[in-house]
C-alpha positions as CSV (number, residue, x, y, z in Angstrom):
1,X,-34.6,-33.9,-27.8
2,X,-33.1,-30.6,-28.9
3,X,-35.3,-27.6,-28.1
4,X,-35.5,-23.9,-27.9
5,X,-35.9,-23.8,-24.4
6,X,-32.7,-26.5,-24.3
7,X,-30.6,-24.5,-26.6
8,X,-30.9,-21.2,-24.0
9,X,-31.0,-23.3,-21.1
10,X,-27.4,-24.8,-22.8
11,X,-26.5,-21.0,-23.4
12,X,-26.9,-19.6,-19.8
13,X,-25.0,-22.4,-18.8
14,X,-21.9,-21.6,-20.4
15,X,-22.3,-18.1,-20.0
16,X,-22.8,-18.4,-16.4
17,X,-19.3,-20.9,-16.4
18,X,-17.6,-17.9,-18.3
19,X,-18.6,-15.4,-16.4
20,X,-17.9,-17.4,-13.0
21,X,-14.4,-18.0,-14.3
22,X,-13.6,-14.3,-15.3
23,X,-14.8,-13.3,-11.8
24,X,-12.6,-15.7,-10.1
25,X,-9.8,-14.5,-12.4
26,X,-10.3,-10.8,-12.1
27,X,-10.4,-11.7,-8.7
28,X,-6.7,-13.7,-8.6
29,X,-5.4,-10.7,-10.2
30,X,-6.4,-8.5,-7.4
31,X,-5.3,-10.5,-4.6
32,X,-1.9,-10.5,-6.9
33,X,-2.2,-6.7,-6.6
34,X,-2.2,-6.3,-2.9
35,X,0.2,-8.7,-2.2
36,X,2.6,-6.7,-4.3
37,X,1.5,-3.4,-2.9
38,X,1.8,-5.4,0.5
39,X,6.1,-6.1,-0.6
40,X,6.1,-3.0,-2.2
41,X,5.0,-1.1,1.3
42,X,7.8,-2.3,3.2
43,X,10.3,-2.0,1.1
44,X,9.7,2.2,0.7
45,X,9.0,2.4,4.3
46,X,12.6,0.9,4.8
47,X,13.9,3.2,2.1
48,X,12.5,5.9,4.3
49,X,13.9,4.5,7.5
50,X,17.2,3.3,6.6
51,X,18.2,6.6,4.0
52,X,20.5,8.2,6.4
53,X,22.6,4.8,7.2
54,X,26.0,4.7,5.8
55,X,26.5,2.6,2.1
56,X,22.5,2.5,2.0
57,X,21.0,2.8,-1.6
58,X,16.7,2.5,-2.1
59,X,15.3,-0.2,-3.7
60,X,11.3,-1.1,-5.5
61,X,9.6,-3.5,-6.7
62,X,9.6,-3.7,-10.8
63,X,6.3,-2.0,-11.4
64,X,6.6,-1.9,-15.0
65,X,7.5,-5.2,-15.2
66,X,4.7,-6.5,-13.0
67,X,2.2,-4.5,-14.7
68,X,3.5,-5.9,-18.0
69,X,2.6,-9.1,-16.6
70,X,-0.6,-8.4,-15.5
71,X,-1.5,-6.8,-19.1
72,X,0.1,-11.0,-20.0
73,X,-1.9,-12.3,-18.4
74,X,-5.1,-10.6,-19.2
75,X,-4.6,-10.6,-22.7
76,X,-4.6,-14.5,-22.3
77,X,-7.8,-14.5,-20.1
78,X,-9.1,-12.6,-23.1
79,X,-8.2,-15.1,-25.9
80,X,-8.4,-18.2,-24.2
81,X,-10.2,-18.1,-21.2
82,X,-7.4,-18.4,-18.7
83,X,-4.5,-16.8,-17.0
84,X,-1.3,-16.9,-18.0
85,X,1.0,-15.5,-15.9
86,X,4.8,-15.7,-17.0
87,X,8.3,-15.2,-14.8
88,X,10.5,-12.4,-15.1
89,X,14.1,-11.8,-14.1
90,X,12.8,-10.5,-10.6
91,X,8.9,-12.0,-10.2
92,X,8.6,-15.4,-10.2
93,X,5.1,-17.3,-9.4
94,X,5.2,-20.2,-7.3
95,X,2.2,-23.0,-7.0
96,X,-0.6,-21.9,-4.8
97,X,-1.6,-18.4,-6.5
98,X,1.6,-17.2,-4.6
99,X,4.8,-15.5,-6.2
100,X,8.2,-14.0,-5.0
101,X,9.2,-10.4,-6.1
102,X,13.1,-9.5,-5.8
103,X,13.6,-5.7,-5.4
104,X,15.9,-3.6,-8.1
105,X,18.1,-0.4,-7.2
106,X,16.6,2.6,-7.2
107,X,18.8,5.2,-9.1
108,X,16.4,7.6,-9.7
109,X,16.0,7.3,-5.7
110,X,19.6,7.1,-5.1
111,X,20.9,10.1,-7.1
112,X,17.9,12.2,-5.4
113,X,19.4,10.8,-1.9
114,X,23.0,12.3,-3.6
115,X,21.5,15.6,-4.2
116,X,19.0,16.5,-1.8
117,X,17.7,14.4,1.2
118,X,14.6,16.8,1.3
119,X,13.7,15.9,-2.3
120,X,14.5,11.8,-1.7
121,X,12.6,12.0,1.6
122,X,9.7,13.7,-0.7
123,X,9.5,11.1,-3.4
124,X,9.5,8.6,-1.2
125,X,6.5,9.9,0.4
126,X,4.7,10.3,-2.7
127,X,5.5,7.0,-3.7
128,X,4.4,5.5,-0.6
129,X,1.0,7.5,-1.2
130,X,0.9,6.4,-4.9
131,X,1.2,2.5,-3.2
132,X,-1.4,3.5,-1.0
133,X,-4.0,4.0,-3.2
134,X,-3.4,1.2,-5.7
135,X,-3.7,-0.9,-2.3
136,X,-6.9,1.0,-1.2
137,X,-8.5,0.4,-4.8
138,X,-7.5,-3.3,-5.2
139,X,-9.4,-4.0,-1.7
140,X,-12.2,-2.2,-2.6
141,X,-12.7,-4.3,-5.9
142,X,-11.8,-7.4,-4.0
143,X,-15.0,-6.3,-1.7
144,X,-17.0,-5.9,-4.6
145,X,-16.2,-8.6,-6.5
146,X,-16.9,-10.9,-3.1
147,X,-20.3,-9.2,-2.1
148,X,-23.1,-11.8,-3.4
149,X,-25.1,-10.4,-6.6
150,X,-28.6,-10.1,-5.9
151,X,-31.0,-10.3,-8.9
């Protein structure tokens, strides 16, 4: 029999299933986040290291593009309760919640190498720092989003 109790009983239910399933999505897209911050580390470090070896020229991860994906993806999680994340010319996701990112030329990087090895050296830095952080902040949702509720 149908009741009122039933009816809200019926309603937590599948708000506690949506809510679950967000969580475990916001959570994907985090972990997506660091492992890109992750590639994108070594790659500027190497930038750094390798900038005064002959024929070099800096590379980076797409960070438009994999922010465009993320905003994909989201906007999907939004209107049908799932992600969808889509390949790119130089991201493609592979089974297991895992994905390859291919790094692009720098020219931005590369004329500022031309010009002045102070000012590369210095934008390299800052994006290292600018890395950093989206690094540190993905973690410390990950933490949160981990840490049992307690009601």
């Amino acid at each position: 029999m149908i009741t009122d109790e039933s009816l809200k009983q019926a309603g937590k239910s599948k708000e506690a299933k949506s809510t679950t399933a967000i969580s475990d999505n916001l959570i994907e897209i985090l972990l997506k986040v660091l492992e890109f911050t992750q590639i994108r580390q070594k790659i500027l470090v190497s930038n750094f290291r390798d900038s005064d070896k002959p024929g070099f020229s800096p590379t980076d991860l797409p960070c438009r593009e994999f922010s465009d994906i993320l905003n994909i993806a989201l906007n999907e999680q939004e209107k049908s309760n799932r992600l969808l994340f889509i390949d790119t010319n130089n991201i493609k996701f592979l089974r297991g919640s895992r994905f390859e990112a291919r790094a692009v030329p720098d020219n931005y990087a590369r004329y500022l190498l031309k010009i002045s090895r102070e000012r590369y050296l210095r934008f390299q830095v800052d994006k290292i720092i600018e890395n950093a952080l989206n690094q540190k902040f993905a973690a410390q949702l990950l933490r949160q989003k981990r840490q049992p509720t307690t009601s």
